[in-house]
Structures are given as C-alpha cells and as structure tokens.
N, C-alpha and C positions, 0 to 999 in steps of 0.2 A: 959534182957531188952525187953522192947515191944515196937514196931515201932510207930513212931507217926499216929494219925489218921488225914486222912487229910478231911475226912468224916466228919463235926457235924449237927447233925440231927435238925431241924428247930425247936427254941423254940416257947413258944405259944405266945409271943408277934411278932415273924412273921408269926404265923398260922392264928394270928387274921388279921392282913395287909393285908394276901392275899386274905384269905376272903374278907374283905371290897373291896377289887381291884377289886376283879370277879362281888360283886352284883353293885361296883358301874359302871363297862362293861355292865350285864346284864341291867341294870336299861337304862344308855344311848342305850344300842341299842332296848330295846321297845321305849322310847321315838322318834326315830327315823322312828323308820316303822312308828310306828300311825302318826308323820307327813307328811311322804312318801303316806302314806294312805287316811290322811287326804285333802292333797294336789293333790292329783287326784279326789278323789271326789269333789272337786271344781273345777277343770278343765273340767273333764264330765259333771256335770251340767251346767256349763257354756258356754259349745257347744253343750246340749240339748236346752239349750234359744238360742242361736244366730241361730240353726238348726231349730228351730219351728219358730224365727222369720224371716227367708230366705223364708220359705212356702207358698207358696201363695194361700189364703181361698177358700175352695172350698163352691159355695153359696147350696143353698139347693134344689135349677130345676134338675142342675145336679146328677144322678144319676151315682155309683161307676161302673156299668155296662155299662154302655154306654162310655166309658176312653176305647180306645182302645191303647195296649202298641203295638208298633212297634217297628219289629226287622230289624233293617238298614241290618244286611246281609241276610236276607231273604228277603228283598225288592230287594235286588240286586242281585237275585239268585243264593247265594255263596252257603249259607248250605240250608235244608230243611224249609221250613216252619213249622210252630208250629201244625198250622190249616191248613185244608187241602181247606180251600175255599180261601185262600192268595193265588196271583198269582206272582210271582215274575215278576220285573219293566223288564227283558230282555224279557221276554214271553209277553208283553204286545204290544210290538215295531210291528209295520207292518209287511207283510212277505214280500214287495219289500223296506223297509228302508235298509239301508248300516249298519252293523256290524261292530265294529273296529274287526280288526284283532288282534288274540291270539296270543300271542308269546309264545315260551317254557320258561320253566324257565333255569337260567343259566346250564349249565352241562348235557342239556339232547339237545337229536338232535331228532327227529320225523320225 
C-alpha cells in the first residue's frame, strides 16, 4: 500500500489565480507610487509659488553686490568673522565703557 499524499501540486487553474493576484499587487502598487509621486510634485510646486510669493522684489538701483549678509555671531564676536575688515560689536565698545562680567560655564571653576 502507498501512504496517502498529503502534498497536491497546484493545478493550472490556481497557477492562473495567482498569477492574476501578483500582477493585480504589482499593478496597485505602481499605481501608488506615481500618486505618491504625483502628490508631492504638487506640493513642491506649491511651496515654490507661495516661496516666490513671500519674496520681496528686488527693484533694478539695487545691485546684488551692494546686499551685504550679516553674521549676528560675528557681529557679536562669538566666532571669527568671514572678512577680515568686520570688527566685531564687543571691540567697538570704548576702552573706559563697563564690560558685563563673564561667568564660567556650569562645572568649571577658574
């Protein structure tokens, strides 16, 4: 006698099912990204217009050269300046004005 098989190998009318299963998976998840895709691209352009419209025009006297960018901790002579003709706002202070006084920072004693 031979054991029963408990094994039956998939006929073609579930080979064809699962096929369909997979392409109709693969089908819904392109359709997804490209609206994933498509949906950001509208949201980027749409804070490229509200970004160019916050802007405010620059007329045509004005030259891009003459915009000078200021560095608030180089104004305050935290770090180095960029330029070396920047003098930072504490070096500017009198030499008989009053300085606040420096504290250490927590954990250090000097």
């Amino acid at each position: 006698m031979t054991a029963p098989q408990h094994y039956m190998p998939p006929g073609a009318r579930e080979l064809r099912a699962q096929a369909v299963q997979r392409l109709q998976a693969g089908l819904f998840g392109i359709a997804a990204i490209i609206l994933i895709v498509g949906l950001a691209s509208i949201i980027n352009e749409r804070a490229r217009q509200a970004d160019a419209a916050t802007q405010p025009r620059v007329s045509g006297s004005v030259s891009p050269a003459a915009v000078v960018d200021s560095d608030p901790l180089a104004e305050a002579g935290v770090v180095p300046s960029s330029s070396p003709d920047q003098v930072p706002a504490a070096q500017l202070a009198p030499a008989g004005a009053a300085q606040p006084a420096r504290t250490a920072p927590a954990g250090q004693n000097n």
